[in-house]
C-alpha positions as CSV (number, residue, x, y, z in Angstrom):
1,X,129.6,121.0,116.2
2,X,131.7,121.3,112.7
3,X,130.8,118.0,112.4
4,X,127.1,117.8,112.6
5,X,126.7,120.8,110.5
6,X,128.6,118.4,107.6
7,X,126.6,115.8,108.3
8,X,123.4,117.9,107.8
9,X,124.9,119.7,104.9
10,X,125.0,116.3,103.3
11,X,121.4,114.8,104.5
12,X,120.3,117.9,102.7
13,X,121.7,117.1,99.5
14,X,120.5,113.5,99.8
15,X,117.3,114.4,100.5
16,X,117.1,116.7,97.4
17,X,118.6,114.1,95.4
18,X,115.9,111.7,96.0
19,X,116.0,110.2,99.4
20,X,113.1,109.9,101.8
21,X,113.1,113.4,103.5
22,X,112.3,112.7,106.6
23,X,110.9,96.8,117.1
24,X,108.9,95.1,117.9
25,X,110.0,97.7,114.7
26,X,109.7,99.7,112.1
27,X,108.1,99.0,108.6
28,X,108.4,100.0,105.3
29,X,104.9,99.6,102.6
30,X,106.1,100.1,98.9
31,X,103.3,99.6,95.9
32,X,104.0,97.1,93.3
33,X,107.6,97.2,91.5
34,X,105.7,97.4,88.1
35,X,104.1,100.8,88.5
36,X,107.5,102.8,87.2
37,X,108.4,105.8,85.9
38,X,105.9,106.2,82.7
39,X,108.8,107.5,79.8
40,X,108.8,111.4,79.0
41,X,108.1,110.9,76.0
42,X,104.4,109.5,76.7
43,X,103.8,112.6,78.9
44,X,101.0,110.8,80.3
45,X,99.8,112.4,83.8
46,X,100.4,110.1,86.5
47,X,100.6,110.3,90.3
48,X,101.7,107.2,92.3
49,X,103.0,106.4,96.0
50,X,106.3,104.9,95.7
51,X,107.3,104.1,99.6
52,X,104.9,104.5,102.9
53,X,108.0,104.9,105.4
54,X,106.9,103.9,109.6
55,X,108.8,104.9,112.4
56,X,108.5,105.8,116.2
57,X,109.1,109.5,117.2
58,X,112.1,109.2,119.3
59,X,110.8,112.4,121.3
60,X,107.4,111.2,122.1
61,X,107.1,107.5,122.7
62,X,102.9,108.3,122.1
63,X,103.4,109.1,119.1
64,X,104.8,107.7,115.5
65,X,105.6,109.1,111.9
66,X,104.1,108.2,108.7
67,X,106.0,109.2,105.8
68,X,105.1,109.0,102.2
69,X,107.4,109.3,98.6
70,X,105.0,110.5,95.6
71,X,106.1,109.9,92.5
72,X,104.3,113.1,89.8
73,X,104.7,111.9,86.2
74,X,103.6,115.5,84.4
75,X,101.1,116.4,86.5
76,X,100.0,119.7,87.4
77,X,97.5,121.6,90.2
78,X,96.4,121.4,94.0
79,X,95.8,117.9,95.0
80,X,94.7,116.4,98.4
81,X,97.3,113.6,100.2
82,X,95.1,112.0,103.0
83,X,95.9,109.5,106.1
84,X,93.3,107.1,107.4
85,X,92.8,104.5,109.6
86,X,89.7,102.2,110.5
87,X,87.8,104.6,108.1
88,X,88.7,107.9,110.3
89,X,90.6,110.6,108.5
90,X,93.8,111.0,111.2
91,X,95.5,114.2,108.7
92,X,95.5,115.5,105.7
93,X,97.4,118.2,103.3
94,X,97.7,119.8,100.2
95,X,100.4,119.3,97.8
96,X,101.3,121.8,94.9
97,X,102.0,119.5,92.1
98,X,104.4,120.9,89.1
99,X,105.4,118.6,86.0
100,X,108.7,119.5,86.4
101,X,109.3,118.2,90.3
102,X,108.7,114.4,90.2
103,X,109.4,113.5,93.8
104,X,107.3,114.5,96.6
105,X,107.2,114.0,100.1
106,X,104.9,114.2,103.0
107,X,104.8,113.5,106.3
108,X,102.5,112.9,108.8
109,X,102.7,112.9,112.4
110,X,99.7,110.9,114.4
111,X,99.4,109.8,118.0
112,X,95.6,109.1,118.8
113,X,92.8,107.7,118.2
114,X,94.6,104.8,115.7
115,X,93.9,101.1,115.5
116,X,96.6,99.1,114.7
117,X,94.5,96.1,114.4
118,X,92.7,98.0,111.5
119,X,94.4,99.1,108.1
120,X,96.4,102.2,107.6
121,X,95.2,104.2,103.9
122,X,97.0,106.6,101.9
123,X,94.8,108.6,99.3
124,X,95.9,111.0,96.6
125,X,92.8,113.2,95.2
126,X,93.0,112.8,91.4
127,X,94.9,115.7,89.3
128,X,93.2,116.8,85.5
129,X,93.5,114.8,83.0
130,X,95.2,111.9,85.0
131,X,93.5,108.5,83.5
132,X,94.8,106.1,86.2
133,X,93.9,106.8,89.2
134,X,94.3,102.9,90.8
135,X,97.7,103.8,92.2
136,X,96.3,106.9,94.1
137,X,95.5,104.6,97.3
138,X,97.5,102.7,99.2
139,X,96.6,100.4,102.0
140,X,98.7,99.1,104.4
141,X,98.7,97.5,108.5
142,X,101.6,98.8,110.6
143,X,103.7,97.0,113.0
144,X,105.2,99.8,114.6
145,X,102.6,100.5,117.4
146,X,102.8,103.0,120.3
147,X,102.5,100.6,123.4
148,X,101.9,102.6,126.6
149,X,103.3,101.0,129.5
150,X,100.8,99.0,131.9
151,X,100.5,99.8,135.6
152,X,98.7,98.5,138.8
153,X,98.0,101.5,141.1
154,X,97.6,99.9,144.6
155,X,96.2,102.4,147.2
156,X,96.0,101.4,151.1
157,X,93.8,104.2,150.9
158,X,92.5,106.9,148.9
159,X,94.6,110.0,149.8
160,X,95.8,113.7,147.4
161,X,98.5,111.8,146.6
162,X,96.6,109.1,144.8
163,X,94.5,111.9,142.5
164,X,97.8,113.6,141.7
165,X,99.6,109.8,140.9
166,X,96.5,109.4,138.2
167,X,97.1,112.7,136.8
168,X,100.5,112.7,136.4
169,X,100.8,109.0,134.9
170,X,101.8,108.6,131.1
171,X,100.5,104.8,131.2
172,X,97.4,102.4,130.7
173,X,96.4,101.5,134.3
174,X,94.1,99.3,137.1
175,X,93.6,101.2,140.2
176,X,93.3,99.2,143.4
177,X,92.0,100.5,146.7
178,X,89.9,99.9,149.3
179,X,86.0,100.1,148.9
180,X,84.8,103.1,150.7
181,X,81.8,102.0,152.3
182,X,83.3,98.6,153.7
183,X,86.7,99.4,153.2
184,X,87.5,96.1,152.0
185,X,90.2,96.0,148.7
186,X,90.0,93.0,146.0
187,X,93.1,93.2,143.9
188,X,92.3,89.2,142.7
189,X,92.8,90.8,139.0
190,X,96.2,92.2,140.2
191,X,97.5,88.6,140.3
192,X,96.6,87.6,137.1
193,X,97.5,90.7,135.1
194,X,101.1,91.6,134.3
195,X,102.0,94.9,134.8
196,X,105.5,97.1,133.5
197,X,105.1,99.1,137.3
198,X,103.6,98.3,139.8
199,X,103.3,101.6,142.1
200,X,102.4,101.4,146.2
201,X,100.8,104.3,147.0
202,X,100.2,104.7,150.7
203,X,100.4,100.7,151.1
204,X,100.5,98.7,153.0
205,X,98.7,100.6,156.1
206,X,98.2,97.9,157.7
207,X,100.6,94.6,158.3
208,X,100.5,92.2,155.4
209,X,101.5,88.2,155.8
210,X,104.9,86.8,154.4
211,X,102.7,84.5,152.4
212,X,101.6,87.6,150.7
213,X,105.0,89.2,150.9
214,X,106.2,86.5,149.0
215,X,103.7,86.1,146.4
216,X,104.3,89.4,145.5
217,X,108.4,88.7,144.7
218,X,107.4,86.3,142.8
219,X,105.6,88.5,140.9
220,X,107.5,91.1,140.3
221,X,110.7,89.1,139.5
222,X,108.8,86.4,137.0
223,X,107.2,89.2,135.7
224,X,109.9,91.6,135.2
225,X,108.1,94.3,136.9
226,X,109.2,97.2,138.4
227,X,108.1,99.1,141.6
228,X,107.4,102.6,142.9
229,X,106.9,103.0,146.8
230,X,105.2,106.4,148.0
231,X,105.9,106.6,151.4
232,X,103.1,108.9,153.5
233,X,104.4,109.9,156.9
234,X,101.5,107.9,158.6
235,X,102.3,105.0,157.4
236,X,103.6,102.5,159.9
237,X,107.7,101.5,159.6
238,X,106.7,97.9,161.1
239,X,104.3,97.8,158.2
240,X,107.0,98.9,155.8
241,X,109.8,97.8,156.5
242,X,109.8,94.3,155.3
243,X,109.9,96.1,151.4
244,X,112.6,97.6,151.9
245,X,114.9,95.1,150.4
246,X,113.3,95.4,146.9
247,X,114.5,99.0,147.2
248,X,117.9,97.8,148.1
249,X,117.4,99.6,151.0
250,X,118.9,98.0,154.6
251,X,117.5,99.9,158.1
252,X,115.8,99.6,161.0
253,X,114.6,102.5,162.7
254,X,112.2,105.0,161.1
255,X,114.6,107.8,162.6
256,X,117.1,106.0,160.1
257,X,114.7,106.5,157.1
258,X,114.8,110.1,157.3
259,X,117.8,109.7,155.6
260,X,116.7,108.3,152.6
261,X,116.9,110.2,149.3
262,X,113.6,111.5,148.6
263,X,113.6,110.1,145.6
264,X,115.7,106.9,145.9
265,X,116.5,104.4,142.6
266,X,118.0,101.1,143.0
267,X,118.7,99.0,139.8
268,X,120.7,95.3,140.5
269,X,120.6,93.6,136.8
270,X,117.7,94.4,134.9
271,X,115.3,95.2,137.5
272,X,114.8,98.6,138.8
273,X,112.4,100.5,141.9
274,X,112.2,103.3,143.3
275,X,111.1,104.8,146.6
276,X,110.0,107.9,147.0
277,X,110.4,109.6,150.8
278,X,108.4,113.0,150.0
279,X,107.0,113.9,153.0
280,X,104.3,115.7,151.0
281,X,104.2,113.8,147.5
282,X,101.6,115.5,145.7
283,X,102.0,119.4,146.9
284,X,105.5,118.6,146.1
285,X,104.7,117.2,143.0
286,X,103.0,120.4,142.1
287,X,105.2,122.9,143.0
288,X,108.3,121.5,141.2
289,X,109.1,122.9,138.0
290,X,109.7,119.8,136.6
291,X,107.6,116.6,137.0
292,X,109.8,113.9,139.0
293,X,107.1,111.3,139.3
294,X,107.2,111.5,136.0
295,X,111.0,111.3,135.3
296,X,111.5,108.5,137.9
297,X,108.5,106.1,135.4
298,X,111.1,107.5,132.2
299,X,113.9,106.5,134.4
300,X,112.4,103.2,135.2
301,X,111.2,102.5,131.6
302,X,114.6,103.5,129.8
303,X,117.1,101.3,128.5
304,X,120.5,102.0,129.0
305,X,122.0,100.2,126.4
306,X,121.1,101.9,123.3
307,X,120.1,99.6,120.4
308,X,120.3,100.2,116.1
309,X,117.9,98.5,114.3
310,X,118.2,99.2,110.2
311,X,115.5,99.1,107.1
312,X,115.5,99.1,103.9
313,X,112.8,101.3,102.2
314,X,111.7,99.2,99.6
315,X,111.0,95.2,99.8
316,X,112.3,94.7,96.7
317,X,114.0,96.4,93.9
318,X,114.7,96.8,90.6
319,X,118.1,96.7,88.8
320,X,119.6,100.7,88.5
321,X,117.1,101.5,91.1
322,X,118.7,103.1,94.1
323,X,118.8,100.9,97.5
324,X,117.4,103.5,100.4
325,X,117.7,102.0,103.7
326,X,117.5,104.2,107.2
327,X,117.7,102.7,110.9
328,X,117.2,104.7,114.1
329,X,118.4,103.9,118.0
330,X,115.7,102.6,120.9
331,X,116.3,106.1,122.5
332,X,117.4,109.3,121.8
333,X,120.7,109.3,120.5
334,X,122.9,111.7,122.2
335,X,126.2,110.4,120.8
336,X,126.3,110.3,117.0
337,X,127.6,107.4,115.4
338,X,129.5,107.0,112.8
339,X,128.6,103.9,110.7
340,X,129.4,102.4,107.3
341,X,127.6,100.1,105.6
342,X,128.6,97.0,103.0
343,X,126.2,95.4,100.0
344,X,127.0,91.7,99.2
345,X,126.4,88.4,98.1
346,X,127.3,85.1,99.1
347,X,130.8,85.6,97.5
348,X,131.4,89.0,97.3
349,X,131.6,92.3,99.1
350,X,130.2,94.7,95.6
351,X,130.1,98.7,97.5
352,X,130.9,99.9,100.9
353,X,129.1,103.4,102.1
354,X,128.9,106.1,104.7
355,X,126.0,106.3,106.8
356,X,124.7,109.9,107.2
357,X,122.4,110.9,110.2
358,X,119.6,113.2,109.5
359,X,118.8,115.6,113.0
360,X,115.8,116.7,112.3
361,X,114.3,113.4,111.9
362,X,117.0,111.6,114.4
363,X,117.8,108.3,112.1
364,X,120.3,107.1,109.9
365,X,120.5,106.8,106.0
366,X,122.2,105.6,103.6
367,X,121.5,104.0,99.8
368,X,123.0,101.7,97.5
369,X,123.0,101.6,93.2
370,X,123.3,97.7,92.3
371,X,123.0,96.8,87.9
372,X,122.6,93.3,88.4
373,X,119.9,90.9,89.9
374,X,119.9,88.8,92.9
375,X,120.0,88.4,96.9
376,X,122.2,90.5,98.4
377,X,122.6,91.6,102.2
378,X,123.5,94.9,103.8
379,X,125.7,94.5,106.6
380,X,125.7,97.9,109.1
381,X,129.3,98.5,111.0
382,X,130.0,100.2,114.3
383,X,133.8,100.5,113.6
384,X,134.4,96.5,113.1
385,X,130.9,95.3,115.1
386,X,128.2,94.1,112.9
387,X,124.8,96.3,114.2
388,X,122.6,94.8,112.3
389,X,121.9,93.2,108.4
390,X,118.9,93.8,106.0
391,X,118.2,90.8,103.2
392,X,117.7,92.5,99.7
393,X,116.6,91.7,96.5
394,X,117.0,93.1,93.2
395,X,115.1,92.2,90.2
């Protein structure tokens, strides 16, 4: 505990100093190198983004932030910092400006209704007597998108369990089931769509071949797909039985199966399914306190080995201009690390520096100062394991 208050002691004081307060990736959108500091002694009003900073919220896979570093060369009043996308105003705020703070930051937190095919715009509403407003907007695409995970929903029948399944899922989805008037199914688009779960509600009901059986392994395995079985008491164990094996399971008497886990996982490699022996799914679903559908999908969808992946802030740099880079894990990162960090060239190993964690925001940090110009790389240590490198160059 000592040491995370430390470690946030310092992010604090970095922060204040003039770090950024708050994969596929993340990305980092800076304006042009040439738009500097204007010179106190001109004392000409000036407001300017310096770095757009994109990354997921570790808390909320649907949602992502948007961070932006204003630079405020003597300016002075109530100004409005706006986010857009495809022409729709996603948030806005005000920003107090004072001639004697030149860094700002603001943050923005957005999870709907964006576009990632369309550009990302960040406006600044002009101050008094500021005479270039060009560097108020910034327009930029983003690569870090929030990608729901795709499910096929395949009902032998249409039942309370498959109206609480629907509600309860956090995912794009195709529902399959059986046409009410004929009760014939078509799941042809099943085949050709690739799904992240695939989730058997009350199915099969009624014997399926091994042709079919077989096509569907194929599947699942080429596909990397993983499965969900809701059993229904109804349902008959001849019918059943023969998927079994993709949940690792091995009986052969429906007395037998009434000692299976109600919620059972099996994972062998990289594949993972779970069956799920409720015998009332979707009154049980409601009257637990937490949402086990739910955490079984999360369980399914998680990746156990956690992953770094580190950014710089800028895509280039001048010389005497500080180096910000920041990296964050694939999922929440229980166990802080403790990384360092190396700047060099081809030949030479220049600085070596702490990385600091910042817990509100989750990720790493760090920065570097470099006076002369070239390609450099910064090389990211777990003890004495390379995590990961970022190219650099300084002008």
């Amino acid at each position: 505990m000592k040491n995370i208050n430390y470690i946030t002691i310092i992010a604090t004081l970095l922060f204040n100093y003039g770090c950024s307060e708050n994969k596929e990736n993340d990305q980092v959108v800076t304006k042009n190198d040439s738009e500097k500091i204007i010179l106190e002694s001109n004392q000409i009003t000036d407001v300017y983004i310096k770095n757009i900073i994109i990354y997921p919220n570790q808390f909320d896979k649907n949602s992502i932030y948007i961070d932006t570093e204003i630079i405020n060369n003597y300016g002075m009043g109530l100004s409005q910092v706006a986010l857009t996308n495809a022409d729709q105003i996603l948030a806005s705020s005000e920003i107090e400006f004072d001639p004697k703070k030149k860094k700002h930051f603001q943050s923005f937190l957005v999870s709907e209704n964006l576009d990632f095919d369309q550009e990302f715009e960040i406006s600044i509403s002009a101050l008094n007597n500021e005479t270039d407003i060009t560097n108020n907007r910034y327009s930029f695409f983003s690569n870090v998108k929030i990608e729901r995970p795709k499910a096929a929903i395949i009902s032998g029948s249409l039942n309370f369990n498959s109206n609480q399944i629907i509600r309860s899922i956090d995912a794009d989805y195709d529902h399959y089931y059986p046409e009410i008037k004929n009760g014939e199914m078509d799941i042809t688009n099943f085949w050709f769509n690739r799904y992240d779960i695939i989730i058997l509600d009350n199915f099969p009901i009624n014997p399926v071949s091994d042709k079919w059986l077989n096509l569907f392994l194929k599947k699942i395995y080429a596909e990397k797909s993983s499965v969900i079985m809701i059993l229904k008491q109804s349902q008959n164990f001849e019918d059943i039985s023969p998927f079994f094996p993709i949940f690792g399971i091995n009986i052969s008497t429906k007395d037998e199966l009434k000692s299976v886990d109600i919620i059972h996982k099996f994972k062998k490699n990289s594949f993972k399914s779970s069956l799920i022996n409720s015998e009332n799914f979707s009154m049980a679903l409601r009257n637990s306190e937490t949402n086990f559908f739910n955490e079984t999908i999360d369980w399914i969808l998680s990746d156990n080995e956690i992953k770094y992946s580190f950014f710089k802030a800028r895509s280039s740099n001048n010389i005497n201009e500080p180096i910000f880079f920041y990296g964050y894990s694939s999922s929440v990162d229980d166990k802080i690390k403790s990384f360092f960090a190396t700047i060099e060239d081809t030949e030479n190993t220049y600085q070596k520096t702490q990385i600091l964690f910042n817990p509100v925001r989750g990720y790493y940090f760090g920065q570097f100062d470099i006076k002369y110009p070239g390609n450099y790389k910064i090389k990211i240590f777990d003890k004495e394991a390379i995590v990961d490198t970022i190219n650099v160059n300084i002008m």
